[in-house]
C-alpha positions as CSV (number, residue, x, y, z in Angstrom):
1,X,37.6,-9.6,22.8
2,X,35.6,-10.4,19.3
3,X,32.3,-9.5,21.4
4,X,29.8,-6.9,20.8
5,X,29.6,-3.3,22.3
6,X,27.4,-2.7,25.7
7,X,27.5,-6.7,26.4
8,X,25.1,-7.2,23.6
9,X,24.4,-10.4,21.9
10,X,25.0,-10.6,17.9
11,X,22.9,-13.1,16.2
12,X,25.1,-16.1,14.5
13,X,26.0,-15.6,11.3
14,X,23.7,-17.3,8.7
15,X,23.6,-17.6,4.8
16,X,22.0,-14.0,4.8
17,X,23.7,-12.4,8.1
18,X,25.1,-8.9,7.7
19,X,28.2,-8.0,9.6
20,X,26.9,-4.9,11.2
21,X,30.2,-4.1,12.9
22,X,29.6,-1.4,15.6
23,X,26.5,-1.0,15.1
24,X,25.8,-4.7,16.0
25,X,25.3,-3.8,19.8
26,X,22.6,-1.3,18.5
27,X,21.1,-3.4,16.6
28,X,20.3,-6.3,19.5
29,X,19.3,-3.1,21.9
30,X,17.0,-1.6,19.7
31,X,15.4,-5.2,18.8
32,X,14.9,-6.1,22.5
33,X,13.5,-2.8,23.6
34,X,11.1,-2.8,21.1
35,X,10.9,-6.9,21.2
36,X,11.2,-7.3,17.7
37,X,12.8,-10.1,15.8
38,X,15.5,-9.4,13.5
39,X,13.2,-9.1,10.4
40,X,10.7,-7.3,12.2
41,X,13.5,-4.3,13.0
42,X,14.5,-4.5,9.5
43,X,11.1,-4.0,7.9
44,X,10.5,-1.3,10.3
45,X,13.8,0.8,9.4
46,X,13.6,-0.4,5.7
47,X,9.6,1.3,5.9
48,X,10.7,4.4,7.5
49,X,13.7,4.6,5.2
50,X,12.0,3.5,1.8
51,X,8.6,5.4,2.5
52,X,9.7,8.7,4.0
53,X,7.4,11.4,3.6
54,X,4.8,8.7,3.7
55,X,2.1,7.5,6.2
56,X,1.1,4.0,7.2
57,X,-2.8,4.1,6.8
58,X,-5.2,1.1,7.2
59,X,-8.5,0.1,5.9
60,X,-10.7,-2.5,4.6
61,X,-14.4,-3.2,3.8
62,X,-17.1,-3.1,5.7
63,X,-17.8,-6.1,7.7
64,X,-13.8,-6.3,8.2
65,X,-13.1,-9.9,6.5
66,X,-10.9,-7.9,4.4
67,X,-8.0,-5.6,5.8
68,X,-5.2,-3.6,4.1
69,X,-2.0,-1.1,4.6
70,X,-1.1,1.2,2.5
71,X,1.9,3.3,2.3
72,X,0.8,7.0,0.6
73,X,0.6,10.6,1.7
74,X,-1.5,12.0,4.1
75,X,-2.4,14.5,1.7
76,X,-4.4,12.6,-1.0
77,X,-4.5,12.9,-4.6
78,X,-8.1,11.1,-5.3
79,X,-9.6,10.7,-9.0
80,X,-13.1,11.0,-9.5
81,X,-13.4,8.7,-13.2
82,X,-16.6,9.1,-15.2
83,X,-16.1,5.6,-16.9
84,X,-19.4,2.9,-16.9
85,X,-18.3,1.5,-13.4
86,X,-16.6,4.4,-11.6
87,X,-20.2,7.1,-12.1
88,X,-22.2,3.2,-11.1
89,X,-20.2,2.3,-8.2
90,X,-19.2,6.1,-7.5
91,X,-15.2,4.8,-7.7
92,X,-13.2,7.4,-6.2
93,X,-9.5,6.7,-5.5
94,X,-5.8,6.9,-5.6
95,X,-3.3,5.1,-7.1
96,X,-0.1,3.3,-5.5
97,X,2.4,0.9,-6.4
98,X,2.5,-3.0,-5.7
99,X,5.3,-2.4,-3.6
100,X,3.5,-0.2,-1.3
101,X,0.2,-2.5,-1.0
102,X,-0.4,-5.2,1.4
103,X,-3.1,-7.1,1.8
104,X,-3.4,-7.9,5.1
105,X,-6.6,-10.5,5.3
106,X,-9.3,-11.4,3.6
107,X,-8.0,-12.7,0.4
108,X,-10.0,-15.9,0.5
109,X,-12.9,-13.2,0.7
110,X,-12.4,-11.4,-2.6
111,X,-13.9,-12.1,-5.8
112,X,-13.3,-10.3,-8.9
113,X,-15.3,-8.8,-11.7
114,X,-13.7,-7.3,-15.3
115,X,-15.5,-6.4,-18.0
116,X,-14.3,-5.0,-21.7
117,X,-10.5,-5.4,-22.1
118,X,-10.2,-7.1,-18.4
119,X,-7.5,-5.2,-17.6
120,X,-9.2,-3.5,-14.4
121,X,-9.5,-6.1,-11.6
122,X,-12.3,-4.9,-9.8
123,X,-12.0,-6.7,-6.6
124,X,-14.5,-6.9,-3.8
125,X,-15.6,-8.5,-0.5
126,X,-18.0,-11.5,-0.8
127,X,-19.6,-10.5,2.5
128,X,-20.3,-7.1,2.4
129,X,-19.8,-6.0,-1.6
130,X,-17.2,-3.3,-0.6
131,X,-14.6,-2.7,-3.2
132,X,-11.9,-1.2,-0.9
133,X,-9.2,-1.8,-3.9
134,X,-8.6,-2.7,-7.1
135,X,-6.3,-3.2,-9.7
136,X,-6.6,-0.1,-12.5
137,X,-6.9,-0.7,-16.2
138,X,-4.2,2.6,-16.0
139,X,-1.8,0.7,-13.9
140,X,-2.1,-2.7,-13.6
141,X,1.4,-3.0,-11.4
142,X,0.0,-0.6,-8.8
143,X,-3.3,-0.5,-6.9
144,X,-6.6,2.3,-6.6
145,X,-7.6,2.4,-3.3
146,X,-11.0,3.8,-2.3
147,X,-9.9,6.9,0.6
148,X,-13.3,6.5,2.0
149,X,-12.3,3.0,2.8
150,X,-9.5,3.8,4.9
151,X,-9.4,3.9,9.0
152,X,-9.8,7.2,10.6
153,X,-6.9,9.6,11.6
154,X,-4.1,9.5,8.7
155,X,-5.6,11.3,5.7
156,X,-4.9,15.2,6.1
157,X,-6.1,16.3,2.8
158,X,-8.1,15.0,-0.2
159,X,-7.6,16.9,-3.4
160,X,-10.2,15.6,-6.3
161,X,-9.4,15.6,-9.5
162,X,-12.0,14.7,-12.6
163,X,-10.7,12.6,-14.8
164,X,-12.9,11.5,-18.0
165,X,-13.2,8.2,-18.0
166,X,-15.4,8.0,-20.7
167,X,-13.0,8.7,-23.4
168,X,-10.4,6.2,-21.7
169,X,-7.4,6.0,-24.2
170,X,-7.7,9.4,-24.4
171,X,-7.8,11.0,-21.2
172,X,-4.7,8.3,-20.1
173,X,-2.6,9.3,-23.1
174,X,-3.0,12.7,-22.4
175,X,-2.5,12.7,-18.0
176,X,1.0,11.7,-17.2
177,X,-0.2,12.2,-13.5
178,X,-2.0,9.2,-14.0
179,X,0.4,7.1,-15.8
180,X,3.0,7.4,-13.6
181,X,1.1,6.9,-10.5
182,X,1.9,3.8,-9.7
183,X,6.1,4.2,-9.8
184,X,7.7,3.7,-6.8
């Protein structure tokens, strides 16, 4: 009596435990199989909840010292800015939110150049001089992420759109595409 369904063990009850009723014997089942602690499972079903229609892809620069994730489609809306920086560094990317960014090493490895209003934290690798990232002047809560910096296998389309970057205020004010980019 009081136990758990299929002979499962529960974990104890903590500050933060959730009484998972039935579901409890489920829960230990499916974190043994896949030998996953309990906040392991949770991030897993919390990404496959929170991020459906979303793919898991991977990159970094190109020595490796710095790696990311990044949830986002797998059909890519990439902007191609005209701006000083973008045409020099040929900055093509798309835009996420914080939430669905991680920086996954490297971050002793970056360095950081701004320039006009310092909004735009252009971010790069001290090794190699690959910006795989950076923090747009358009959305400073999200991230730009550079497509051609991204591991092989989870991009299924690239769509590029020109945006002029020249005439900044402007073309922002005008493209609520952009704008609202980096909402969850």
């Amino acid at each position: 009596a009081g136990g758990t369904p299929d002979g499962a063990k529960a974990e104890p009850a903590g500050p933060s435990a959730i009484d998972l009723g039935a579901q409890s014997g489920r829960w230990a089942a499916f974190q043994e199989r896949h030998r996953l602690s309990c906040e392991e499972a949770a991030r897993l079903l919390l990404d496959a909840y929170e991020y459906r229609g979303l793919v898991k892809h991977t990159g970094g620069c190109h020595c490796g010292a710095v790696r990311f994730e990044v949830w986002a489609s797998a059909d890519l809306h990439v902007f191609n800015c005209n701006c000083s920086i973008c045409t020099k560094k040929q900055n093509r990317h798309f835009i996420v939110p914080a939430s669905r960014f991680k920086l996954l090493k490297g971050a002793d490895n970056l360095t950081t150049y701004t320039f006009n209003t310092h909004c735009a934290q252009h971010t790069f690798c001290k090794t190699c001089g690959v910006q795989s990232f950076y923090t747009p002047r358009s959305n400073p809560d999200g991230y730009g992420i550079a497509p051609h910096c991204l591991d092989d296998g989870t991009v299924q389309t690239i769509i590029t759109e020109d945006i002029n970057g020249k005439e900044w205020e402007k073309a922002v004010k005008e493209h609520k595409t952009i704008r609202d980019m980096s909402k969850p």
